[in-house]
Structure formats: C-alpha cells, structure tokens
N, C-alpha and C positions, 0 to 999 in steps of 0.2 A: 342926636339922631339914633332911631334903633341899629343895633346891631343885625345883619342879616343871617341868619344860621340854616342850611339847605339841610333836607331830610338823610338822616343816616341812618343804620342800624345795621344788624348781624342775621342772616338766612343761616341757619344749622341742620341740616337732617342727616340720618344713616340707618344703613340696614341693621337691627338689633337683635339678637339669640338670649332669652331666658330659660333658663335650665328648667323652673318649675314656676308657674304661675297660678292662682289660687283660683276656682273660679266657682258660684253659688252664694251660700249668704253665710251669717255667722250659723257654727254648731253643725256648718253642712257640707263641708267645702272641698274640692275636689281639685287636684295640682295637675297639671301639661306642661310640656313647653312649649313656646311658643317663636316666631321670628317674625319682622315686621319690621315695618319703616317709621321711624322715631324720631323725635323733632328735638328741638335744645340739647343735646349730648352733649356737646362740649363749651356751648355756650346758649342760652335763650334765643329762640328768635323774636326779633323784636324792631319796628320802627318807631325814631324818635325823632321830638322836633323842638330843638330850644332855642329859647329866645333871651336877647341881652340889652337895657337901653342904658346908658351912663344917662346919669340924674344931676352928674355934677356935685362938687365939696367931698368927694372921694365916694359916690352910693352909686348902685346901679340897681335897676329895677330885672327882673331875670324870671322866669316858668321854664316850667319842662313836661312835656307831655310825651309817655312813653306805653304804646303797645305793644304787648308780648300776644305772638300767634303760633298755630301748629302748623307747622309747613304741610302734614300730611292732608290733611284736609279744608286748611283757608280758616280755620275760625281759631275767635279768640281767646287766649287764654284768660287765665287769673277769674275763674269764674265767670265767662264772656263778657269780660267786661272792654269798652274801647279803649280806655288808657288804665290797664289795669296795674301795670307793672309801677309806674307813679305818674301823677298827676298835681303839681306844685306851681304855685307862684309865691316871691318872696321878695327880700329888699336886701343888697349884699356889701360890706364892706372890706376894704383888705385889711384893716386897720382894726374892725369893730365885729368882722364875722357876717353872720347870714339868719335871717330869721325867713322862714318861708312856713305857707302853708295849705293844707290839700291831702293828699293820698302818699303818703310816705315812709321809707324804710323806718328803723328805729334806729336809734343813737347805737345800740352794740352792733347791730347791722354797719354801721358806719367806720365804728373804730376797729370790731374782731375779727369780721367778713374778711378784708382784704390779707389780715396776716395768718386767713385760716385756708385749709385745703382744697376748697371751691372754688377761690381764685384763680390757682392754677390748673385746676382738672375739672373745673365743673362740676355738675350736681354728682359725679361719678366718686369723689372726694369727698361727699358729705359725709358726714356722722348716720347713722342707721337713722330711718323715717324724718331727717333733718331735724331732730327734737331739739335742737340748740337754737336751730335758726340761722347758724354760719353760712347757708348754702340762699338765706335769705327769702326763706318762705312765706313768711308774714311781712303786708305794709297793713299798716294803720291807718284807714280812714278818719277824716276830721281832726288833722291833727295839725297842733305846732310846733315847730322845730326851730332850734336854736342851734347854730353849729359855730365855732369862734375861729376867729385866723388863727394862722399860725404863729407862735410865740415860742422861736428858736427852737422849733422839732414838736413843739407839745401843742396840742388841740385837744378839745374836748366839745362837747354837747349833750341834748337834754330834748328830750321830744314829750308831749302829753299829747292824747286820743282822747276826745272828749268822747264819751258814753251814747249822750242824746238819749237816755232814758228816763219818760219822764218820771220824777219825784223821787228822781235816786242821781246822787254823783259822784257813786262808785259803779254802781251795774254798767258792764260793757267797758270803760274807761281801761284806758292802756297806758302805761307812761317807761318809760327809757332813758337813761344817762349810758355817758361812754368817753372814754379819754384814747391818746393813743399820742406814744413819741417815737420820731423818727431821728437816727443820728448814724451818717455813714452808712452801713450794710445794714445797721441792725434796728428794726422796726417794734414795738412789742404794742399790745392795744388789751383793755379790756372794757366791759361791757354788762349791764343789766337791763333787763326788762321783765316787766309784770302786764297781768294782760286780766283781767275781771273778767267772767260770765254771768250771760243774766238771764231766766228762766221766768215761765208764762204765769204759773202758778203753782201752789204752797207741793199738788203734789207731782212736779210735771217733772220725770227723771230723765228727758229726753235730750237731746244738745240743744245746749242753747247760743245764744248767737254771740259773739265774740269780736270786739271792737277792730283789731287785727284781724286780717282776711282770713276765716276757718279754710277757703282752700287750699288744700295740702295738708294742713298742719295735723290733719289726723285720719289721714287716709292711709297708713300703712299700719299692719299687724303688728310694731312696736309697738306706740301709745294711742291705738284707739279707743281702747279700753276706758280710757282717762280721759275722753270727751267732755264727761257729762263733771269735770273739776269745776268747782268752785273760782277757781282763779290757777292760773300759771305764771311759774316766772324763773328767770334762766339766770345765770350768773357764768358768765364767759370770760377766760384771758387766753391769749395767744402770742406767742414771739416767731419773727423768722431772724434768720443772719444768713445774708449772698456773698458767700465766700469767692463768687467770679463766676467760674462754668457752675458750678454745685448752690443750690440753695436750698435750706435747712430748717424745718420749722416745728414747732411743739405748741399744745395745744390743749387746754382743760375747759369744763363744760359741769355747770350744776344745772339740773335743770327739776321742778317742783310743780308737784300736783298736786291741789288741796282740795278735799274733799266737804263737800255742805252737806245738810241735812236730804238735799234735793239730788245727793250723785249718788252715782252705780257701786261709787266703792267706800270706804271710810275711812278715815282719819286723811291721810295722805302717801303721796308716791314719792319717792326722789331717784334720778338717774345718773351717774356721774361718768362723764367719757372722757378718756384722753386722749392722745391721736399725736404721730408722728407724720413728716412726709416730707418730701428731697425733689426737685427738681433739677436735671442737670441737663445743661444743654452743650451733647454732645459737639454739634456744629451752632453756626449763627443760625440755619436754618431748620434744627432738628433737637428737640426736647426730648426729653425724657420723664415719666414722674411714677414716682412708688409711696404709697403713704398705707400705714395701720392703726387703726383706733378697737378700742376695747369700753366698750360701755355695757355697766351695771345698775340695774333696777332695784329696786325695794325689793324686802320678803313681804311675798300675800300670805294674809292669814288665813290659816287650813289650805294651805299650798306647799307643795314639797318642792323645796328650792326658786332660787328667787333668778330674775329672766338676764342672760346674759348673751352678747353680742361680738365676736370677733369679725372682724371687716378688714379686706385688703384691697389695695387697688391698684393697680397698673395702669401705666399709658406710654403713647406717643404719639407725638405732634410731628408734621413736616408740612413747614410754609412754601406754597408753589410760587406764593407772591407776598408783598406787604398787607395784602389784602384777605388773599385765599390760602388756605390750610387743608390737607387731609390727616385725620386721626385716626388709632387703632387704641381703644380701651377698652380696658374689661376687670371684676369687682368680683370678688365671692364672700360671701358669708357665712356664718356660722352660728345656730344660733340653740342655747340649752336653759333648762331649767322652766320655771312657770310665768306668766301673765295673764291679764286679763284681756278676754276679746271685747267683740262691739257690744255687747249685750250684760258686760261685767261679770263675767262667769271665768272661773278662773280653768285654763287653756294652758297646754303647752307651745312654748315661746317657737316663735317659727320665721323664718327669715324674712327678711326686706333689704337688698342690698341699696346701701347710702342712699342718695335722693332718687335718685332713678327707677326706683318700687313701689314708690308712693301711688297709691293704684292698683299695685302691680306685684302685691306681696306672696308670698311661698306658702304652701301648706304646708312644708315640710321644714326639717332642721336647716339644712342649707338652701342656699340659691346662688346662679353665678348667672351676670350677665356679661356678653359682650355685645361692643359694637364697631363699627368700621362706617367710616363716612366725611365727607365737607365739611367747613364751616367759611364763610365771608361775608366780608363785612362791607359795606358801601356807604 
C-alpha cells in the first residue's frame, strides 16, 4: 500500500536593507540602497510533496516533488519553473541505498551542504556569489543519482547530467561524487562536481547553456565574468563538531573555470575559500550564529591585483513555536583588487554579499545587507 505523505513546506519572508545596489548594465553601473520585502532569507520558500510505497524484499518505490516560490509576489522560482527546486522518482533500499532520477541536487550538494554554513543561516552564510555551491544553487537536470545507506557513519554517492546534446556526450553533461561520515558530534563531508558548457557555434562567445540550472550561478558580480567557461567544477570539504550549546565548523572550497577557444577569458580562473562559523544556542529556543570566509581569485592578465573577498555574517534565530521563527541577520562585505565583468573586460572587484546578492550585487567595494523577518513551516 502506498504510503500517504500530506503537503509541507517553509513560507520565509522579511523586510531587507542593502547598503548599495548596482543598477544599469555592464561598464555603466550605478549603486543606491535600497529596502524591500525579501523572500527565502533564512530559509527557501517552498511546497513539497513526497511520496513512499514499500515494494516488499526490503525496496520501496519513493518521488519527491518540490517548488520553490517568492512570497513577494506568488511566482516561481528556480527559473519559473513548477517543481524547480527537485523533481525525482527513484527505487530505495536501507540495505542497498537509493538510485533515483529527474531534477536533482548533486552528490557534493549532498554530502558538503549540510556540514557547510547555509545549513544553519541560510543563503546569508554562503560563500560570496555561492560559487561553491554549498548554499546549493545548481540541480541538474536529467540526471542519475546514486546515494548508498548507511555503512556505520559513512555514505557516499555519485550523480551524472546527461548533456542531451546531440552528437556530443560531453557538451552540457554534469557529473558529481561525494562521501561524508558521521560519528558522535563530529560530521566531516566532501564533494566534487563538474558541470560542461556548450555553445551554438565555432564563433558564438555568448553563455551558453549549462546542464545544471545557470539560475543564479552567475548572477552576481563575483564570477560573471566566467559565464562564457568552457566547463566548471568545484572540489569542496567541510567539518562541524557540536560541542552541546556551541557548534563549530570549517570549511574549504576549489572552485575552476576553464576557458575554450569560444570564452571571454583565456586559459583559466581558480577561486579558493575558506570559511569558519559557530552556532550557539543560547536557550532551547534562541540561536545564535557568526561565521567568516575569505575567498581568492586568480590573477588576470594585464590586471593589477587579483579579486579578493572578505565576508562576515551575523544572525539570530528565536522560535515562537516548533513550527514558527522570527530572525535578525545581516552580512558585509569587502571586496579588493581586479575581475572580470559580464562582458570580460577586466573591472574592479566589487561586492556581493554571500548568496543573498546574487541579483543584487554592489558597485562598489563593500556592501552590507540586513534583514529582519518570519520563517514557518507547515
């Protein structure tokens, strides 16, 4: 008999203050601040609806269909799309693991996400323009996923994106591995993924379309520059340890842009971030969290100094109920030396604080956002 699973998901919005917002096109750009009513802060909003049937001999047949929306306005995120956030059906074992397939996170997504700083603060904890992916910017259309049971603390898994481009089966294609063990307080995971682009013709320097969702992934003035790469791909590890009230985590990040005959920029980019961050929960019912990352770019050639990133982030949480939450966050940035813009012209580096800028990046050296708001969940 199937299992019956009734509709849940998370409503998030708040009032939000950016210090300086960019606004025009590349080469022209003009910064304000601004204030406004802001959706996912501290968590996505999103309804989901999963389904479970036991199959018998230990299998269970299982989907999960999940849309993310903007509270401000009613429409869909992830590229308007209806089940943007994932969309999977699979076949699961406790014994033999889970193979599913559809629209899905990637295997580092899986293992690094949870022991990295998003987990507990939201996109307000990401890494600058989320260029790791920790904050879990990119699913992968058409893809397989393998995820294994548990085996005394340790899991691992393995996802491929098939391309769907014809007479090539590398153009667009994405693929992902990821392990992660858990033992007592202490968690550690890491994670890789590659992701191909693929381009209309011999001289088309434009972006091209990318098997993993391009929404977001190069919307802020960190790596837009790096659109039009040949291929991307990240190499992520992360630890926590939950000392009780206090919990503690570290965090590293490679992340590579390779450049083809057909991109804006040459040879290649590499980015490397570290990231600390603590959790302490002052009461049962009240959080606290502080986290800073430091990430560095490549040097451009015929550029003076290469783009670098200081990011902090503050928060708090307080639960009215098991259900509902009010929060107070807020982020600043720092941001010096050279990149390149939309247009590959090399530009001084200008802020995007963690995931929350994506969109929404600085013309200038800094930017600080804050916000104040709800989040529940039903």
């Amino acid at each position: 008999m199937p299992e019956a699973r009734p509709l849940y998901g998370i409503v998030d919005a708040g009032i939000t203050y950016r210090s300086n917002e960019r606004v025009g096109t590349a080469g022209n750009y003009t910064g304000h601040s601004n204030v406004g009513l802001t959706t996912g802060n501290l968590s996505g909003s999103r309804w989901d609806i999963k389904g479970m049937e036991d199959l018998g001999g230990g299998l269970r047949a299982l989907f999960v269909l999940e849309n993310g929306f903007d509270i401000a306005n009613g429409t869909s995120g992830q590229g308007g799309r209806q089940f943007g956030r994932q969309a999977f059906v699979g076949v699961g074992s406790d014994r033999y693991g889970t193979v599913s397939l559809g629209r899905q996170y990637t295997s580092l997504d899986d293992f690094v996400s949870p022991v990295g700083p998003s987990a507990y603060i939201g996109g307000f904890g990401a890494h600058p323009g989320d260029i790791d992916d920790l904050d879990q910017t990119a699913r992968v259309d058409s893809s397989i996923k393998y995820t294994s049971a548990n085996y005394a603390g340790f899991t691992f898994g393995a996802l491929y994106g098939f391309g769907g481009q014809p007479g090539s089966m590398k153009q667009r294609n994405t693929w992902s591995v990821g392990a992660a063990y858990a033992a007592g307080p202490l968690r550690v995971g890491v994670g890789y993924e590659r992701a191909d682009n693929s381009k209309t013709g011999a001289n088309d320097k434009t972006v091209g379309k990318w098997q993993s969702t391009d929404d977001g992934l190069f919307n802020s003035s960190i790596n837009e520059g790096y659109a039009s790469a040949q291929s991307q791909q990240v190499v992520a590890t992360g630890a926590t340890y939950d000392f009780g009230p206090a919990l503690v985590g570290v965090n590293y990040s490679n992340v590579q842009y390779r450049g083809g005959d057909r991109s804006l920029f040459p040879g290649h980019a590499t980015f490397n971030v570290a990231g600390v961050f603590t959790r302490w929960k002052v009461r049962p019912q009240t959080q606290l969290f502080a986290g800073y990352s430091y990430t560095r770019g490549s040097e451009i050639e015929g550029a003076d100094g290469r783009a670098q990133y200081h990011n902090v982030t503050l928060g708090a949480v307080y639960d009215l109920s098991k259900r509902t939450s009010v929060y107070l966050l807020g982020a600043y940035q720092h941001a010096c030396g050279t990149t390149l813009d939309a247009q590959g012209r090399p530009v001084a580096a200008t802020a995007a604080v963690s995931d929350k800028a994506n969109s929404h990046s600085s013309d200038a050296r800094s930017q600080a956002i804050v916000s104040v708001g709800m989040r529940q969940r039903f």
